[in-house]
VOPAGU-2260 file (C-alpha; in pm, 1 decimal, decimal comma):
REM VOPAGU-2260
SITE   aa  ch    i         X         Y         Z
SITE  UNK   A    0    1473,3   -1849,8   -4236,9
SITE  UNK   A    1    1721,0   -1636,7   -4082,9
SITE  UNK   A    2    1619,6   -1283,7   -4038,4
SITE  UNK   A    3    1852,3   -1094,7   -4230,7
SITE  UNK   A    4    1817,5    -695,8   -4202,2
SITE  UNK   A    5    1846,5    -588,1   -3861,8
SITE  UNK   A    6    1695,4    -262,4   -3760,1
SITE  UNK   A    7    1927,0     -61,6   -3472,9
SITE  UNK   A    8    1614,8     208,1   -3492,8
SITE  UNK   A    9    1242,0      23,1   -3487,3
SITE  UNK   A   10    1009,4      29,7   -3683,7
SITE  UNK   A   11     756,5      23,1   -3478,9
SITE  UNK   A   12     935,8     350,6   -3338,4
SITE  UNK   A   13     973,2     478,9   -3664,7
SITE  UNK   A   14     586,5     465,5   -3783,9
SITE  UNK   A   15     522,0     749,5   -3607,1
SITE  UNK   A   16     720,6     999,7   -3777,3
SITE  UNK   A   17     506,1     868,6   -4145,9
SITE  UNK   A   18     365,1    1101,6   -4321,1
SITE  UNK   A   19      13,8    1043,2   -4409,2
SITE  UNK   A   20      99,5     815,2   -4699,2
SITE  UNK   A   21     364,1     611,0   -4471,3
SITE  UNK   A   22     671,2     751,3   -4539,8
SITE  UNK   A   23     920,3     900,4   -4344,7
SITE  UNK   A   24    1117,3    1231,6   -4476,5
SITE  UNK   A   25    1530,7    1159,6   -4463,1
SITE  UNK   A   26    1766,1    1371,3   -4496,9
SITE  UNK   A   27    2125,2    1220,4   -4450,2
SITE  UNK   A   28    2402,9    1484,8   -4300,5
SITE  UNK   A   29    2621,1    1364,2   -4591,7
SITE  UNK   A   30    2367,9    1518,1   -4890,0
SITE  UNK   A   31    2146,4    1754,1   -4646,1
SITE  UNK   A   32    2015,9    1977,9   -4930,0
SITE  UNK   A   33    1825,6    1698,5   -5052,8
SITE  UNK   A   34    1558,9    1452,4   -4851,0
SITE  UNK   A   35    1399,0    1179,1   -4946,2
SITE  UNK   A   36    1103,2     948,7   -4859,0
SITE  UNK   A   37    1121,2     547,3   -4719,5
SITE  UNK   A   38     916,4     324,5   -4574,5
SITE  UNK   A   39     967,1     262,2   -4226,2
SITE  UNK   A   40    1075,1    -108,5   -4278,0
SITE  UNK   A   41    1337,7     -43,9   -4583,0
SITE  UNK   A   42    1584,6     203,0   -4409,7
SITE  UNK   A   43    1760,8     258,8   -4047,4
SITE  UNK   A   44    1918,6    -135,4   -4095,0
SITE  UNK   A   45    2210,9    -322,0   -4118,7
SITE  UNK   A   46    2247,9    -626,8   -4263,9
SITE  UNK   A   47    2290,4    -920,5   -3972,1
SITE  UNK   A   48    2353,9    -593,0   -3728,3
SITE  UNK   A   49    2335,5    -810,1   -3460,3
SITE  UNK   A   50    2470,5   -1171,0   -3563,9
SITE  UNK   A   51    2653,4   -1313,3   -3282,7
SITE  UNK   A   52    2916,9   -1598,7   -3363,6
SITE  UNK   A   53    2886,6   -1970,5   -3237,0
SITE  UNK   A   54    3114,2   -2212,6   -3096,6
SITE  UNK   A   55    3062,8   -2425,4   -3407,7
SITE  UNK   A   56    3150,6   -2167,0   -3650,1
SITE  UNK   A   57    2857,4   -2055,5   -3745,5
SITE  UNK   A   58    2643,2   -1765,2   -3674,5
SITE  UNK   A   59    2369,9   -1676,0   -3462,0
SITE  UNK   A   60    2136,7   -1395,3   -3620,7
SITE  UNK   A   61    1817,6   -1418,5   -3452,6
SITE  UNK   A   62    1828,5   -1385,5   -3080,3
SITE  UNK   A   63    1936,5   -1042,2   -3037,7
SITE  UNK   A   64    1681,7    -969,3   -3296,0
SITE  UNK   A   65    1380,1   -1180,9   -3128,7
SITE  UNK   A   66    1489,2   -1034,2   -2786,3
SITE  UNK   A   67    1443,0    -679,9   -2906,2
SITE  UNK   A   68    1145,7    -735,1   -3094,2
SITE  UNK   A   69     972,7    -835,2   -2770,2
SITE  UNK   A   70    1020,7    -473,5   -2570,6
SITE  UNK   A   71     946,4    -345,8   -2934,8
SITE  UNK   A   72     635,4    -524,8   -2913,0
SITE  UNK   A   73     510,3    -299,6   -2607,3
SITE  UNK   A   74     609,0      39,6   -2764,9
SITE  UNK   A   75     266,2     100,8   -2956,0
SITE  UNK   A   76      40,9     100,5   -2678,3
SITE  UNK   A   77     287,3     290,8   -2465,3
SITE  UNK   A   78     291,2     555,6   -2732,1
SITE  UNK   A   79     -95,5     540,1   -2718,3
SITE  UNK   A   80    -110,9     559,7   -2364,9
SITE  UNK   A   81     107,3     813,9   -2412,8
SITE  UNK   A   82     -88,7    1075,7   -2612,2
SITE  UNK   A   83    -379,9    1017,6   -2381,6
SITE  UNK   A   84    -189,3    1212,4   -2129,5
SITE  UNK   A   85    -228,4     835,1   -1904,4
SITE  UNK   A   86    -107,8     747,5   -1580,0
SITE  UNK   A   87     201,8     494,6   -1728,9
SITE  UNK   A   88     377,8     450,9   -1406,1
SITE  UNK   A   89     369,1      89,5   -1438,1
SITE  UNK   A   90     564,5      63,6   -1781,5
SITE  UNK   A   91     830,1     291,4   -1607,4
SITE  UNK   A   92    1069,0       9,2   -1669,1
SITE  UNK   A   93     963,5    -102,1   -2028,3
SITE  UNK   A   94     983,4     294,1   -2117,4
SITE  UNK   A   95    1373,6     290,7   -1931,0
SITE  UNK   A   96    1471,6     -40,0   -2123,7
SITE  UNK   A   97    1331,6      89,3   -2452,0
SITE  UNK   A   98    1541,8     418,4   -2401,4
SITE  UNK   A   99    1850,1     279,4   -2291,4
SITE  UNK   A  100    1839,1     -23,8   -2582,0
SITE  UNK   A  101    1816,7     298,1   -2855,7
SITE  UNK   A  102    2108,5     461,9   -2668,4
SITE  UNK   A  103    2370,5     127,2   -2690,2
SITE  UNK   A  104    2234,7     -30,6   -3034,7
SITE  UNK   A  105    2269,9     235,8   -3288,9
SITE  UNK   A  106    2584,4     318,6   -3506,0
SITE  UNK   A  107    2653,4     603,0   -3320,6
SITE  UNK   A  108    2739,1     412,4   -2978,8
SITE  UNK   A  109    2873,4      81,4   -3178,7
SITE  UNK   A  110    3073,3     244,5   -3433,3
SITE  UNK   A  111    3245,0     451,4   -3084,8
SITE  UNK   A  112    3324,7     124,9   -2921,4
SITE  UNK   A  113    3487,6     -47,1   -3244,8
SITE  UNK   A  114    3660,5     296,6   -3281,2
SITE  UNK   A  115    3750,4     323,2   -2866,7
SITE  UNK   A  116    3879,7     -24,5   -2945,9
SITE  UNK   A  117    4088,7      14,7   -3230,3
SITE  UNK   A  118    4265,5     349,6   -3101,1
SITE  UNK   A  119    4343,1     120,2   -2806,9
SITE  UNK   A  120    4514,1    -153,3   -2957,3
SITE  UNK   A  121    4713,6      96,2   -3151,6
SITE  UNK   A  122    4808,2     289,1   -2835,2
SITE  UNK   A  123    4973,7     -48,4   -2661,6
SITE  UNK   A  124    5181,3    -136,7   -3003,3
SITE  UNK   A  125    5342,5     233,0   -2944,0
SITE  UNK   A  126    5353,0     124,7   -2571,9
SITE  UNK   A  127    5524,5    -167,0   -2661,7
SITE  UNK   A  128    5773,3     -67,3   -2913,7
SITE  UNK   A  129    5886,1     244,8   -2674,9
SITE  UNK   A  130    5899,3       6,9   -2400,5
SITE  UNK   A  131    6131,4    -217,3   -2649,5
SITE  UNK   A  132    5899,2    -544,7   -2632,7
SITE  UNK   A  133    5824,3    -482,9   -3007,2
SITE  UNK   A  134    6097,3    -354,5   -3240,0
SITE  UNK   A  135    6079,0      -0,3   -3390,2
SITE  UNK   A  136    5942,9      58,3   -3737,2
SITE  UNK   A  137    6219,0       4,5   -4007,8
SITE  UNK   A  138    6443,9     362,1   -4036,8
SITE  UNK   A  139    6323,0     398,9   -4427,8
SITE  UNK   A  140    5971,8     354,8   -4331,8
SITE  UNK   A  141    5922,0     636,1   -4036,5
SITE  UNK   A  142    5570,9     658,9   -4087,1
SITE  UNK   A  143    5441,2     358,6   -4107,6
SITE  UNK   A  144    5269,0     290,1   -3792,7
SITE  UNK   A  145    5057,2     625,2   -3916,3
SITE  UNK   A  146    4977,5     383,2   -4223,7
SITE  UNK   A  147    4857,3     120,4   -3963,1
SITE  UNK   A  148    4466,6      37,5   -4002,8
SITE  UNK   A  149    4333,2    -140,2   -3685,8
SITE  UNK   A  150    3983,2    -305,2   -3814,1
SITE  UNK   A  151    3732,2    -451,6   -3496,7
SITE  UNK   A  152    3504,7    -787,4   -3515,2
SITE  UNK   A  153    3207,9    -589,8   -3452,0
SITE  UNK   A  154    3081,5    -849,7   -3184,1
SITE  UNK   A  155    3263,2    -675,1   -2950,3
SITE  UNK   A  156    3049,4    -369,4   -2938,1
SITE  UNK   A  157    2771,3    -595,8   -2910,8
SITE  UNK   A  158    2884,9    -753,1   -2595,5
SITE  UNK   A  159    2957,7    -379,2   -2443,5
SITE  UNK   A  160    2548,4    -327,2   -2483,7
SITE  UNK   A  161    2476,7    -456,4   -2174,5
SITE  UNK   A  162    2727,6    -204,6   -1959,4
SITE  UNK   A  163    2627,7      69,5   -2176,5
SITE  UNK   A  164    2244,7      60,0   -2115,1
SITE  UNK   A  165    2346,4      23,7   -1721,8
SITE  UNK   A  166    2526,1     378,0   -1774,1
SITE  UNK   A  167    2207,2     463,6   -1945,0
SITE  UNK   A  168    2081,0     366,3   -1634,5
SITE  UNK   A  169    2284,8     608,1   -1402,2
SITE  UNK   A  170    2190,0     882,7   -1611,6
SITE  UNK   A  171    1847,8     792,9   -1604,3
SITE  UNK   A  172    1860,7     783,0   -1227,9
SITE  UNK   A  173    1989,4    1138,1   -1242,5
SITE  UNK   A  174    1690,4    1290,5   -1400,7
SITE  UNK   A  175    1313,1    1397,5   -1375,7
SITE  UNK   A  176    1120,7    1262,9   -1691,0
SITE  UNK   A  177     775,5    1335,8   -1830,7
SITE  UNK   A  178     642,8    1369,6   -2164,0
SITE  UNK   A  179     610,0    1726,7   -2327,6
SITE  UNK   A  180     297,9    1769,4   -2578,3
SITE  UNK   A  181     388,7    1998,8   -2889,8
SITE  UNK   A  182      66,1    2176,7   -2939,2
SITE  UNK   A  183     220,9    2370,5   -3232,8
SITE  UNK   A  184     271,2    2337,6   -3587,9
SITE  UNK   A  185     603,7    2242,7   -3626,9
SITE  UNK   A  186     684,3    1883,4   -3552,8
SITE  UNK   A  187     944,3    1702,4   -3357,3
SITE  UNK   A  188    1206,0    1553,7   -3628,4
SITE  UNK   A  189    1404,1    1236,4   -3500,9
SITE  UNK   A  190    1736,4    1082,4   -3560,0
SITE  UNK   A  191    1917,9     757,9   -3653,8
SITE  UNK   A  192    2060,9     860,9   -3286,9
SITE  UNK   A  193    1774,1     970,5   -3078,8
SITE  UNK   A  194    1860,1     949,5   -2739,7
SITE  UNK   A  195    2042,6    1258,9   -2644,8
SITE  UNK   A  196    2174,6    1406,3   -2298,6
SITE  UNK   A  197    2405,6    1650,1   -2229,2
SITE  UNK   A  198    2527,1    1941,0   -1930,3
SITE  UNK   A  199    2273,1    2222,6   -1994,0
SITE  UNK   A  200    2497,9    2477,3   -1803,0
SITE  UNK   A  201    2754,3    2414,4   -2047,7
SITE  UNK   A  202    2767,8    2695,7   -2357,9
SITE  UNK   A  203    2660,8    2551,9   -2673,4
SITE  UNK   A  204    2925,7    2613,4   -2844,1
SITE  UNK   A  205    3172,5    2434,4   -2605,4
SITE  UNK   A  206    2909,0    2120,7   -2560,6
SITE  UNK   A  207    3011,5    1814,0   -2559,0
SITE  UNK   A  208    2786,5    1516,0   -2638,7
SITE  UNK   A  209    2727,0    1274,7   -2363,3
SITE  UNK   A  210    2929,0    1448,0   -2128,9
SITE  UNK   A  211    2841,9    1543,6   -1761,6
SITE  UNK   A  212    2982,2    1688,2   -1472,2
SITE  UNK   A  213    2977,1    1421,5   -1160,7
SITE  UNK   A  214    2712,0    1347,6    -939,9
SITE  UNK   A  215    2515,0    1671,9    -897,2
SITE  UNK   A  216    2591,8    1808,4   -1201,6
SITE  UNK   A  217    2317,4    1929,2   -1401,2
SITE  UNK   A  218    2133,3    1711,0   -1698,2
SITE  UNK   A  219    1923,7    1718,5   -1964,9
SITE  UNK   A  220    1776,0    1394,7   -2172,5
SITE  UNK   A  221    1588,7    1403,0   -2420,9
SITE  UNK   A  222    1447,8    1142,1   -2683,0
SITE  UNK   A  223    1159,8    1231,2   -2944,2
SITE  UNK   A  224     844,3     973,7   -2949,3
SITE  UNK   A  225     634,1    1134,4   -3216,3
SITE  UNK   A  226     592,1    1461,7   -3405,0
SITE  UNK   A  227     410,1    1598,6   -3076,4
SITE  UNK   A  228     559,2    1429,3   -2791,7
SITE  UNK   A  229     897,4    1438,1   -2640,3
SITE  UNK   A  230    1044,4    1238,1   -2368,8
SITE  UNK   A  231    1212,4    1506,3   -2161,6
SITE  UNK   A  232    1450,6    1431,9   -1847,9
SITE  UNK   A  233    1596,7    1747,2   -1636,0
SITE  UNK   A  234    1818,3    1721,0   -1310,1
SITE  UNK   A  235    1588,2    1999,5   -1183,7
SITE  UNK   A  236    1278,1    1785,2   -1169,9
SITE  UNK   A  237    1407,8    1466,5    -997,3
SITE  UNK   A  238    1249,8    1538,3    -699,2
SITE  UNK   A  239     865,1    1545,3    -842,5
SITE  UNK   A  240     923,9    1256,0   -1026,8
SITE  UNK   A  241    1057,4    1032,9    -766,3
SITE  UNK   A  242     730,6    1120,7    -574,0
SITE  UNK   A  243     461,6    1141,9    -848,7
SITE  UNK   A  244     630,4     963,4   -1174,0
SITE  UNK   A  245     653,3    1033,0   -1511,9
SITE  UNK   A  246     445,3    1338,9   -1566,0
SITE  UNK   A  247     289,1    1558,9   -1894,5
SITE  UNK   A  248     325,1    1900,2   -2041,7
SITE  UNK   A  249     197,7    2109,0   -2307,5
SITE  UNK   A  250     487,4    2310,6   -2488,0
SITE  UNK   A  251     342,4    2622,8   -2691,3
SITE  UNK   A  252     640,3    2808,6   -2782,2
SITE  UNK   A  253     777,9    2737,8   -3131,2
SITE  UNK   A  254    1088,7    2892,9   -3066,0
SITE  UNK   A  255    1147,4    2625,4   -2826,6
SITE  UNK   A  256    1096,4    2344,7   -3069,9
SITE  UNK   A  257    1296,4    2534,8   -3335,2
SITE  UNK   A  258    1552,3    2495,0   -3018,3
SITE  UNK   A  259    1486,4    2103,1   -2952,6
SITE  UNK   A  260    1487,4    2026,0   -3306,1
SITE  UNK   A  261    1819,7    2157,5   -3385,0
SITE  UNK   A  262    1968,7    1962,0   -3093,7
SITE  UNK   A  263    1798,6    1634,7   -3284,8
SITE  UNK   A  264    1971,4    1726,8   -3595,7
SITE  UNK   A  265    2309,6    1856,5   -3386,8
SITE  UNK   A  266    2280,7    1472,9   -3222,5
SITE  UNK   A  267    2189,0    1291,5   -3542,9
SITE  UNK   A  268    2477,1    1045,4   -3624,8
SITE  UNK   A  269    2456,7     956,2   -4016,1
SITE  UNK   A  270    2067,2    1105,5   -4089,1
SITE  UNK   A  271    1764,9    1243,9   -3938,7
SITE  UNK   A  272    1379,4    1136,9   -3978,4
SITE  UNK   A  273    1077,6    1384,6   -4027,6
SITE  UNK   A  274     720,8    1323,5   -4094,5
SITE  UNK   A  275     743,0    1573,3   -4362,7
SITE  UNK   A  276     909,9    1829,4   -4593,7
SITE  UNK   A  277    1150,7    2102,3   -4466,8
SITE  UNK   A  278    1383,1    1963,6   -4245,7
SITE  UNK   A  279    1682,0    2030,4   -4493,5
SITE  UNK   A  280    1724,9    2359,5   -4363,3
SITE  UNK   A  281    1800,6    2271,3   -4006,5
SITE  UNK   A  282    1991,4    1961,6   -4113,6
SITE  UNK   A  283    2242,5    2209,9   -4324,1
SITE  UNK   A  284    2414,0    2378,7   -4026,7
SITE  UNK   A  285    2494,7    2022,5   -3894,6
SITE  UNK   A  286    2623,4    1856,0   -4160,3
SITE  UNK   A  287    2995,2    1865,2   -4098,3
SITE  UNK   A  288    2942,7    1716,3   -3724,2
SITE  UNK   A  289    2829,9    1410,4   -3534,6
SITE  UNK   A  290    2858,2    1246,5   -3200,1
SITE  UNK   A  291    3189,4    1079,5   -3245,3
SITE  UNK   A  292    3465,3     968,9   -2986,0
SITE  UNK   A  293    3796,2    1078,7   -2880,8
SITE  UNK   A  294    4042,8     915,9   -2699,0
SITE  UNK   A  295    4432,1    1043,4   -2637,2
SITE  UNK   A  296    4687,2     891,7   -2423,6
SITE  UNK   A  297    4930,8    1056,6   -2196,1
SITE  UNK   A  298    5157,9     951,9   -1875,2
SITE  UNK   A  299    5069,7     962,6   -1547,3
SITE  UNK   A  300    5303,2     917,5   -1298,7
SITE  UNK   A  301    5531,5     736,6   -1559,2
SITE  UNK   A  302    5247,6     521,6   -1708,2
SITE  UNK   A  303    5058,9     540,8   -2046,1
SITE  UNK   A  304    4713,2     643,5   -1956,5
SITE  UNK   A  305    4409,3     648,6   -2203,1
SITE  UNK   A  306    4118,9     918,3   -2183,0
SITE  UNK   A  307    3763,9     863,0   -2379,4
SITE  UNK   A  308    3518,8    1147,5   -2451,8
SITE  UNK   A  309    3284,3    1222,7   -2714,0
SITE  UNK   A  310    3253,7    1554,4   -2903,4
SITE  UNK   A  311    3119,1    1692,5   -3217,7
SITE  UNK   A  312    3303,2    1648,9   -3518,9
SITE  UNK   A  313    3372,0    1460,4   -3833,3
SITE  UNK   A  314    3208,9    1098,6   -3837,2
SITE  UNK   A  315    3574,1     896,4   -3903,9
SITE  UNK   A  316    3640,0     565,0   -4131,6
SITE  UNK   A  317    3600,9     251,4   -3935,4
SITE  UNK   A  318    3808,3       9,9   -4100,4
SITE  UNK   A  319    3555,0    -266,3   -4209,7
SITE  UNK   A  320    3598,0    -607,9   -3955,8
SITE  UNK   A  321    3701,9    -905,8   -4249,4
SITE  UNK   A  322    3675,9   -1229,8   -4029,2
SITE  UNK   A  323    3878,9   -1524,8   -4177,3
């Protein structure tokens, strides 16, 4: 039987943020005053997320599933390992994989490609019709290429995973990582998005998501594991990792978690995850803005260039795919 709901955040990932009766605390950014409680296997899924068409007209909807399932497979004991304060040098690569894989599979990441995608094939029609190749809109009807919905088969974001976990990659290379302990009593929360990096010399208020100077710039990465551990990258630390690996420490202050767990909730695409009540309030000032993409054109040198970046704002309406 075909496997049918696809999860883009596991749940073998997602058992660790349970509450003692196995249920993890949601509160979506789109109704933040009120969370709610799901098991780990009946949210954080998309039906056939990652169903990949076939030469023959059907549709494949199990290998992309099967293949993740296998590095899903190895997260428990890593986790285990993990809060044992091990040595876990030699699952360097599964720990990489498993981070870039959450980076390109969520919403967050597919819904910018489809988006990227669409703006694009709406910037060469205006291209095209000021270059004459396509005629102008009709005089009556001035706006109607503002009326003009561009919709994306969704298997192209799927085919752009593999190029975005090698940019994962690169950013990965550019970064320090060990494991910081929260030995205090407020938890981590999580994200439908949880992978989050950014320029920590950059303000907060003029932040921008996924965005980083060139090569030498300064980075943070971050992804939660569990109410007390956090995967934490920094530029600054690159040198003791590449010598000793992936290292652990304790963090004490609360403050600083207050800090981390508003980034989670600032990085959060559609919803955030917490082991427990009380994450509304952190949620709240959020709300209004996700990780979303921007792209504008302009010329250069005569010719229609297109710029990409990603900033905080208003999740926009992807126009739903309808294959024929």
């Amino acid at each position: 039987m075909a496997k049918k709901h696809h999860h883009f955040v596991p749940e073998g990932y997602l058992k660790y943020f349970c509450d003692p009766s196995g249920f993890v605390h949601v509160v979506r950014k789109d109704s933040p005053q009120k969370a709610f409680r799901q098991k780990p296997d009946s949210f954080a899924f998309h039906k056939y997320y990652y169903a990949q068409p076939l030469p023959n007209g059907e549709r494949d909807t199990d290998t992309l599933e099967n293949f993740f399932s296998t590095l899903e497979a190895k997260w428990p004991s890593i986790i285990e390992r993990l809060s044992r304060k091990e040595d876990v040098n030699d699952e360097l690569e599964t720990i990489f994989q498993f981070v870039a894989l959450q980076r390109a599979r969520v919403p967050a990441m597919r819904d910018a490609i489809e988006l990227m995608e669409a703006a694009l094939v709406k910037s060469r029609l205006m291209a095209m019709i000021a270059a004459g190749i396509v005629p102008p809109p009709p005089a009556q009807f001035p706006d109607l290429l503002d009326r003009v919905t561009v919709s994306i088969d969704p298997h192209r974001s799927i085919l752009a995973m593999p190029k975005l976990m090698q940019g994962m990659g690169l950013v990965m290379h550019r970064v320090g990582i060990g494991v910081l302990h929260n030995i205090t009593d407020i938890p981590f929360l999580t994200s439908d998005n949880p992978v989050i990096y950014f320029d920590p010399e950059t303000a907060p208020d003029l932040m921008k998501p996924y965005t980083l100077k060139r090569a030498g710039g300064a980075v943070v990465l971050m992804m939660p594991l569990t109410p007390t551990m956090l995967l934490y990258g920094h530029s600054i630390d690159k040198k003791r990792f590449a010598e000793v690996g992936l290292g652990h420490g304790e963090l004490v202050d609360e403050a600083k978690v207050v800090l981390i767990n508003e980034q989670i909730c600032r990085f959060a695409y559609e919803a955030v995850f917490a082991s427990g009540a009380g994450a509304e309030p952190l949620v709240l000032p959020f709300a209004s803005e996700s990780p979303v993409v921007r792209m504008s054109s302009r010329k250069v040198n005569g010719i229609m260039a297109d710029t990409v970046h990603f900033e905080f704002g208003q999740r926009p309406i992807k126009t739903k795919w309808k294959p024929k």
